[in-house]
Each structure stands twice: as C-alpha cells, then as structure tokens.
C-alpha positions in Angstrom: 24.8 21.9 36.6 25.6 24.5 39.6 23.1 27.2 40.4 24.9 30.0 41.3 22.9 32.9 41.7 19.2 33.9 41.5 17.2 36.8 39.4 13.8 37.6 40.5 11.4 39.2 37.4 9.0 41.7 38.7 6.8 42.5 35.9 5.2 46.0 35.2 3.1 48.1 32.6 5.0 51.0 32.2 8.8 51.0 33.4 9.3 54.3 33.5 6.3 55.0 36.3 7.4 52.1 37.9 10.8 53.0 38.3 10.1 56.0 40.5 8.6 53.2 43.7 11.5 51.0 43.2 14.0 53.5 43.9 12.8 54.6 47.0 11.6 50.9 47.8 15.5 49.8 47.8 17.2 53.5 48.4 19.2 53.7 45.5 19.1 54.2 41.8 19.0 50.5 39.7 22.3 49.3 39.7 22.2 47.8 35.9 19.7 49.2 33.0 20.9 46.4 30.3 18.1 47.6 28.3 15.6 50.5 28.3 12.8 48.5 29.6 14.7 47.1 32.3 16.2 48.0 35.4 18.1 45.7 37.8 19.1 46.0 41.8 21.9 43.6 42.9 22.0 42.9 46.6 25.1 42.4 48.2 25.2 38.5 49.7 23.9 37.6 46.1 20.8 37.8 43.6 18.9 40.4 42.1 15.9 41.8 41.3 15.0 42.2 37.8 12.5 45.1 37.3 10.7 44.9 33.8 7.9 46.3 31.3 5.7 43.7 30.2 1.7 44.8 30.7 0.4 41.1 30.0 1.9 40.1 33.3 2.2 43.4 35.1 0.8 43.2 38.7 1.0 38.9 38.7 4.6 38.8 40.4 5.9 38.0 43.9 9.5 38.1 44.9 10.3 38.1 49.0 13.9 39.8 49.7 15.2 38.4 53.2 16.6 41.5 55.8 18.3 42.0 58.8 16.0 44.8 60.6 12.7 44.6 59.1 11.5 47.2 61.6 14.4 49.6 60.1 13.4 49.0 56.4 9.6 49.2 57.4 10.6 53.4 58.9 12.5 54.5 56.4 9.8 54.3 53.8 7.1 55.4 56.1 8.4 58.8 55.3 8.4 58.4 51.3 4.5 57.2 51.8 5.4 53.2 51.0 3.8 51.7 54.0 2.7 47.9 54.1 -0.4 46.5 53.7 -0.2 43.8 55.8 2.4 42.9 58.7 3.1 39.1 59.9 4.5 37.5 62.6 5.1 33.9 62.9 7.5 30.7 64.1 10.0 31.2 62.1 10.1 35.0 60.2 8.2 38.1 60.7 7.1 40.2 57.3 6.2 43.3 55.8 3.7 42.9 52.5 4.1 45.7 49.8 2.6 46.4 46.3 3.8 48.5 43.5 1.4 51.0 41.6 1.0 47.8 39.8 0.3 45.4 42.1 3.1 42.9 42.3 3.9 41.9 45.8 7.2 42.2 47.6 7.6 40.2 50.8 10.5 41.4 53.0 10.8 39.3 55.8 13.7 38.9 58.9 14.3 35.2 60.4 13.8 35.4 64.0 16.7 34.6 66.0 17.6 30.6 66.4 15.0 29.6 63.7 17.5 27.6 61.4 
C-alpha cells in the first residue's frame, strides 16, 4: 500500500456558521462541497482539509497546515478579526494557534530556515 495524499477532518456543529471563518481563514471559497454538510480546501503541494458537521465531535479536532510566511498569514487576518491565541517560537518551527467558533484548533506553523 502507497499513501499518497492526506485529508484532515475538522469537525463542527453547524456547517453553515462554520463556513463563514473558514473562508476567511484560507482566503477563498471551499474548493469541493461533495455533500451539503461538507466543505473541502485543497492546498496546492498536496492534502486537504475536510470541513464537516458533526456536533458529537465539534470543537475536539486539531489539524496544523505548514506555511511559508507565517508572519504574512498571521496580518492578513488581523484585519477580518481572526487573530491567534497563542504564538510560539521554538528549535525547529515557529506557530500561530487558532480556534473556530467551535473550538477546534488550527496550528499553522513555518520551519525555520536549516532545520531539516
């Protein structure tokens, strides 16, 4: 067997409110709806992240999305009112911490230079 991609499940109570954050969180409408409780973002060196209404698990989820320019991501949704809640530095990769209305976290985080 060959892995050859990866889809990360965010879980959430109420698609449609949720949908709204996500948008602005990636900058672009969801590039698949296969169904009309899902939404789905595909990122251009592979995966995706696979938004989706299910209230038993909303708010439990964690997915961290790798980026070039953190500090670039991290001011352009200062403006929309999506700031962090908590900002890391360490060996290897600094972060930004999110939440959705729902609580789920998303970890976007750059490698620093000649880590790997």
């Amino acid at each position: 067997m060959t892995i050859t991609n990866a889809l990360a499940g965010v879980a959430v109570d109420n698609l449609a409110t949720a949908l709204p954050w996500y948008e602005q969180m990636f900058g672009r409408s969801a590039d698949a709806r296969p169904m009309a409780d899902v939404a789905e973002w595909k990122f251009s060196t592979g995966g995706w992240v696979h938004v989706f209404t299910d209230a038993d698990r909303a708010g439990a989820s964690s997915v961290t999305l790798i980026v070039d320019d953190l500090a670039a991501h991290v001011a352009t949704l200062e403006p929309l009112g999506i700031t962090p809640v908590s900002k890391r530095i360490g060996d290897y990769v600094k972060t930004a911490i999110y939440r959705d209305p729902d609580g789920n976290q998303l970890i976007f985080t750059q490698p620093l230079k000649n880590t790997y």
